[in-house]
N, C-alpha and C positions, 0 to 999 in steps of 0.2 A: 813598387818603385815607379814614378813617374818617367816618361819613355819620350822621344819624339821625333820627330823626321821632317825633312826641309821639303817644301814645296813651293817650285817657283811658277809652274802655268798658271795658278789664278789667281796669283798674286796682281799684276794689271785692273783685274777685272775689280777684285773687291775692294780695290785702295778707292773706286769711285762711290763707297758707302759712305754718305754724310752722316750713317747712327755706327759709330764707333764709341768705345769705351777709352780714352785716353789717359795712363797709366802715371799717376803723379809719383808714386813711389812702393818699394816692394822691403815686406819685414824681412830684417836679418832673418836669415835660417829657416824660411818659408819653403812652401813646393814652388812658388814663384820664382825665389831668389835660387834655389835648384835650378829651375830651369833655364836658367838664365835671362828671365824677364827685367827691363829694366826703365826707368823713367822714361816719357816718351813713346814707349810703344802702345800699340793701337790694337786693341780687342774687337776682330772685326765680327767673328759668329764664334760659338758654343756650340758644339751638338747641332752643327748646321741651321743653326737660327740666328737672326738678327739679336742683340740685346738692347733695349732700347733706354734701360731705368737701373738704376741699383737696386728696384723694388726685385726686376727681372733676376738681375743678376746675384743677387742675396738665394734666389731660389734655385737656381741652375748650381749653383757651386755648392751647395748641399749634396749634389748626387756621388754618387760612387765611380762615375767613368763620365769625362770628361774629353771633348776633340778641341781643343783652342785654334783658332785661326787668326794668327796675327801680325798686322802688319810692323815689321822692325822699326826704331830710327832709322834707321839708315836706309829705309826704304826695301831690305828682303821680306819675303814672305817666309812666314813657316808657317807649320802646324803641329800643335805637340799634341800626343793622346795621355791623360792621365789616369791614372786607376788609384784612388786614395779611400780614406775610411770617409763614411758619409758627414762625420762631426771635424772633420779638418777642413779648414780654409785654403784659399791660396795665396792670403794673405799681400793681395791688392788694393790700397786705394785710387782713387781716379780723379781727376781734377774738375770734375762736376757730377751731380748726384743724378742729373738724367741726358742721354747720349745722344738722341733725336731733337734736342733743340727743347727748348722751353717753350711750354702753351703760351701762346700772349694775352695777355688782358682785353676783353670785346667792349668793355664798358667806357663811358666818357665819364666817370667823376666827377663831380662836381668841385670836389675836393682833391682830386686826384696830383699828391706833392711833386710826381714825376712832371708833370703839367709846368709845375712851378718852377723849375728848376732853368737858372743862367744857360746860356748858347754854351759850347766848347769844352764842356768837361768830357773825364773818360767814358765811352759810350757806354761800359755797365752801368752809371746811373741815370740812361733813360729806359733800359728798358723794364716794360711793363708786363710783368711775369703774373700771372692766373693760372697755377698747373697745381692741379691734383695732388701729383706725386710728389712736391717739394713740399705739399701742406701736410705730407705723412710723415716724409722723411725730415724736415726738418723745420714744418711747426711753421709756415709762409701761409699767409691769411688767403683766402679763396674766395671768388662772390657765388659760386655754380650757377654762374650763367653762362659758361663756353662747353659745359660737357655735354659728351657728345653720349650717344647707346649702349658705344662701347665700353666708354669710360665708366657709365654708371652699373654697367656688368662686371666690370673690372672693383670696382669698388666694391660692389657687393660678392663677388667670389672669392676675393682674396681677406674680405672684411678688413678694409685700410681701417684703420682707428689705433688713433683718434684725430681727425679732422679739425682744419683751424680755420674758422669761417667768418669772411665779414660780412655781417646782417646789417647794421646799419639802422635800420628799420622795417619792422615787419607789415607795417602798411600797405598793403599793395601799390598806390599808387603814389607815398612818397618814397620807397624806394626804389621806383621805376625812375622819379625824374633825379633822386638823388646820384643813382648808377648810369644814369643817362642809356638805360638800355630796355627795351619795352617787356621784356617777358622774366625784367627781373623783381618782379612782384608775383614772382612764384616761389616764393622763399621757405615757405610754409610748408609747403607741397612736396621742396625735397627735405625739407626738414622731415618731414614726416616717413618719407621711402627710408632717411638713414635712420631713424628711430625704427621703424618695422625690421629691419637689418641687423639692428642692434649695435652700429656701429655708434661711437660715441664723438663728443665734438666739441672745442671749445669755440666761444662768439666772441665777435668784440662789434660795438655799435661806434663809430667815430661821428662827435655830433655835431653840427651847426645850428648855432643860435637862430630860432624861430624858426627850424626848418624839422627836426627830428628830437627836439628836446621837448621838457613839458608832457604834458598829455602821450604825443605820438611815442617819447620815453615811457614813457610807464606802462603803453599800451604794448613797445618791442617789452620792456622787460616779463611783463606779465605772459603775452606768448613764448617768450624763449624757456621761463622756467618750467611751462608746461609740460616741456620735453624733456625735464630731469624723473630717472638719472643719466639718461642718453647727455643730457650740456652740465659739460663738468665745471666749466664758470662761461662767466660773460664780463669782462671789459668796458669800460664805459672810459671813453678819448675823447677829446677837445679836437677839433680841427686845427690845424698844426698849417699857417699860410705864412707865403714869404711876398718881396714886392715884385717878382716876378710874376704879375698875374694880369699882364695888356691882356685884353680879348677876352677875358675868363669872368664866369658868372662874378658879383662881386659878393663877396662876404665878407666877414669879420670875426673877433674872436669874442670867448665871450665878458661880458662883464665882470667885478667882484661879488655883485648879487646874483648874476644869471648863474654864475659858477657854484655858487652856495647853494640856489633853488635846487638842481643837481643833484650834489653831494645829498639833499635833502630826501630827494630822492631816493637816492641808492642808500641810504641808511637805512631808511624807512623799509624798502624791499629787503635789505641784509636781516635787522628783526625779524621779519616775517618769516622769513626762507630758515635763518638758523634753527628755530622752532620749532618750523614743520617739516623739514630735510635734515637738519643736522649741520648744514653748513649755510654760508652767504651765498654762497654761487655768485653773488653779483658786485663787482670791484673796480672803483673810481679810480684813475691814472694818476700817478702822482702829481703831472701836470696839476688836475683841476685844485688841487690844496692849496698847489701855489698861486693862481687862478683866486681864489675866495679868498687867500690870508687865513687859513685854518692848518691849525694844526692835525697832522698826521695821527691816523692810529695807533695805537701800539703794535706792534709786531704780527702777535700772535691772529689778528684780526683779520691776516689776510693769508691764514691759516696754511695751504703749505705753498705758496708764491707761484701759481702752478702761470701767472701772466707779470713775471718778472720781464719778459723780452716786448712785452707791451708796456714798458715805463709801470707797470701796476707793482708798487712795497719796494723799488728800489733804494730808496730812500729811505725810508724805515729800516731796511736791512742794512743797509750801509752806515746807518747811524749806531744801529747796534752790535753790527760788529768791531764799531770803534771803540766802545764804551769798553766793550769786553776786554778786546783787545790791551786797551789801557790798564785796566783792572789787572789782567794776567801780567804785564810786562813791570808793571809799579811795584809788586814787591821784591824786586833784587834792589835796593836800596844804592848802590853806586850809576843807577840808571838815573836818578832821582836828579845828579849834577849835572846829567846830559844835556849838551848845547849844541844850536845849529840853527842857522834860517835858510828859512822856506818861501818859497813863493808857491801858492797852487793858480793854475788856471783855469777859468769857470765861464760859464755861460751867465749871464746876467740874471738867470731866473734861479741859481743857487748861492746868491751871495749868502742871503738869510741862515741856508742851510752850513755853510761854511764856517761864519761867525756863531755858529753853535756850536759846532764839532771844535773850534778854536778853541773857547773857551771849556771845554772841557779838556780839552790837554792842556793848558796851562794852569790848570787845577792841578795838576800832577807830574806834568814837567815844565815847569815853569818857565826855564831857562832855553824852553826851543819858540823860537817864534816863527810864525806860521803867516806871514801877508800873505792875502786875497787878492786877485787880480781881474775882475771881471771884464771880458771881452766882447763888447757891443758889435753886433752883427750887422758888417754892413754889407758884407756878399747876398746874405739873403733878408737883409731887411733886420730893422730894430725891434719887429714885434715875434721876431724867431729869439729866444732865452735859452734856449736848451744846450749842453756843453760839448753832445755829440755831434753839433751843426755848427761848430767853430772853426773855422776856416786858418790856415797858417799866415796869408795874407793880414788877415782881420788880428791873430795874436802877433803878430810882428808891428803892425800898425799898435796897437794896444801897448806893447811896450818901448815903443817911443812914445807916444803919451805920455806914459807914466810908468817911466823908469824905476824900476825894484829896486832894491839898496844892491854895491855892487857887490859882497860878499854871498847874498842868495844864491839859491838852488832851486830853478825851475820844475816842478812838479806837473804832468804833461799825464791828463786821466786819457784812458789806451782807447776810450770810446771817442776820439777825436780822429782815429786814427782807421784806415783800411790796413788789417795786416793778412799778411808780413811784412809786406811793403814798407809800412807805418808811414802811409799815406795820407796826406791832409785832403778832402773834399776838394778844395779847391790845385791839386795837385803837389804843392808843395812837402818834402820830406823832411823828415825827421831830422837828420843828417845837413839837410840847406839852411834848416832854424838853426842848430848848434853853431853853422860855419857863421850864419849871422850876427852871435849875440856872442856877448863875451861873458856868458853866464854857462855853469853846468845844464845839463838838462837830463830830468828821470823822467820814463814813460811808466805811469802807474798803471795797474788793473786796477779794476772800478770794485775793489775789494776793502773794506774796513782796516782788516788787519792788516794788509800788506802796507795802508797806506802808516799806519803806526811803525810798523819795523822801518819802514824808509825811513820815515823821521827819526829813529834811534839810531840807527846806519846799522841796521840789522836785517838787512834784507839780502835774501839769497842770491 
């Protein structure tokens, strides 16, 4: 039975720890929710230790006897001792996954989108995070150019893998000026410490025309898969610019041919690799498709989606889980009369994709129609397309433009959105659009199916 006793003397002293654990919420019927732990409080030591990481604290709460020292809401101190079996939790999450602050970024980018980014939004999107632990914990690309002795002893004792690493280029000296940082033309070098380690990792190269594509591509692809099965894939991105870019090296995107040469690329190395590995390892963004005017692979191509959260088969998947979707949902036959219009809202670089997935629903329900409404980006520029960079501003302006019919039903994909919040980029809520518009408004998941049951009014 978990136990505990109130301590007020150094309660003062340790409220001035800036590595606290800040408690977002606690499971019904947990040892936490016994103990009376509740949102808000503050996890100041364990077993008389700072905790700095969830990496820490995943391991601490595995033991069998436990000191918490914690500071209340309401500003008491306590401390509870617990004695539990070593496979029970305490069934706490925490409002950020590490407690000392996030590593920052040492690098200057050349590309660097933070860079890009309007005056006055909310301060989480400048900052410039390069930590270790959030590329374990939750898959945030890393350049290892900030780690430190410790870090890389940390990494090798506890064997973090699998790491998500942006290479960029493995040229020593284009991606020293690509990183804008001089000793990051040792890419190789820790590639090589985590391969001895045995730790695994996945790449992604984000390229600029004439600077890391071409030759210097071929020459990263070629050293990265030398480290398979240690790189479980690699990513190949477009450089992704807005017109926010006074002062800043100047670039551009890439062409319809330069984006093909690419794709030429990475096919060429996907044969190779499937052959003599068994798998591609190497996987073009969906981006650069849209980029060349090429049609997408099949599905299976990009074998188990392991760089979905890198734009790599989103599209693909989402196209197939509509097909299916429709297929499953077309034979109850009174489905077949179903009616109802839609509007979806999109980023200008998927209208294509839209007016596909259109017509394959009115293949089969005829009677639902589905307008497109693509929203030209003027927050961050006309040559930003992508749907998760649409601003509430920019679709509110969009639909004065070009007012939907008024009987629709605005369809709102959930990657526009910061949630819970359901936040637009540019601040504006969910909630501010409805009060605006005299139209309904659905917020989809970026999911096939779900977007087919909304359109039946079959959704949960």
């Amino acid at each position: 039975m978990p136990c505990f006793q109130r301590c007020e003397k150094e309660g003062s002293a340790l409220r001035r720890h800036k590595s606290v654990a800040v408690v977002a919420s606690v499971a019904p019927h947990s040892l936490a929710s016994r103990l009376g732990l509740q949102p808000g409080d503050r996890i100041v030591q364990i077993n008389g230790k700072r905790i700095p990481d969830l990496i820490t604290y995943q391991m601490v709460e595995a033991q069998e006897r436990l000191v918490l020292e914690v500071e209340k809401k309401n500003g008491e101190y306590w401390e509870y001792e617990v004695e539990k079996a070593e496979s029970e939790g305490l069934g706490l999450s925490f409002t950020a996954a590490v407690f000392d602050g996030i590593r920052p970024c040492r690098n200057r980018c050349l590309f660097c989108f933070v860079d890009q980014m309007p005056p006055e939004l909310r301060p989480s999107l400048y900052i410039k995070d390069d930590d270790y632990r959030l590329s374990f914990l939750q898959g945030s690309y890393i350049t290892l150019t900030n780690l430190t002795d410790a870090d890389w002893q940390r990494i090798h004792e506890l064997r973090l893998s699998p790491l998500y690493i942006s290479v960029h280029a493995t040229d020593p000296e284009v991606r020293a000026r690509l990183l804008g940082h001089r000793r990051a033309g040792e890419i190789l070098d820790h590639l090589r410490r985590l391969a001895a380690w045995e730790c695994h990792f996945h790449a992604q190269a984000v390229l600029c025309p004439g600077l890391n594509d071409g030759p210097i591509l071929e020459k990263t692809i070629a050293d990265l898969v030398a480290f398979w099965p240690y790189l479980q894939t690699l990513a190949i991105v477009p450089v992704g610019l807005t017109r926010h870019r006074r002062g800043l090296v100047p670039l551009r995107l890439f062409t319809r041919e330069e984006a093909r040469a690419v794709l030429e690329i990475v096919h060429r190395a996907q044969e190779q690799f499937l052959a003599a590995c068994g798998s591609r390892l190497v996987f073009a963004a969906d981006e650069f498709y849209l980029q060349a005017e090429q049609e997408f692979p099949p599905l299976e191509a990009y074998e188990d989606l392991l760089q979905l959260e890198n734009g790599v088969g989103l599209w693909p998947l989402f196209k197939a889980e509509f097909r299916q979707a429709l297929t499953k949902l077309a034979g109850e036959g009174k489905r077949r009369g179903k009616s109802g219009h839609y509007t979806v809202i999109t980023g200008t670089g998927a209208v294509g994709l839209w007016t596909a997935l259109r017509a394959m629903l009115a293949e089969v329900f005829p009677r639902i129609e589905l307008a497109i409404l693509p929203v030209m980006n003027h927050f961050f520029g006309p040559e930003v397309t992508v749907t998760g960079l649409v601003t509430g501003g920019d679709l509110r302006r969009a639909l004065r433009e070009t007012p939907p019919s008024a009987e629709t039903c605005l369809l709102l994909p959930q990657v526009m959105l910061r949630r819970p919040e359901n936040v637009f980029l540019d601040g504006m809520t969910v909630e501010e659009l409805r009060a605006d518009v005299s139209y309904p408004v659905k917020v989809l998941a970026v999911n096939g199916e779900v977007v087919v049951k909304t359109l039946l009014g079959l959704e949960e």
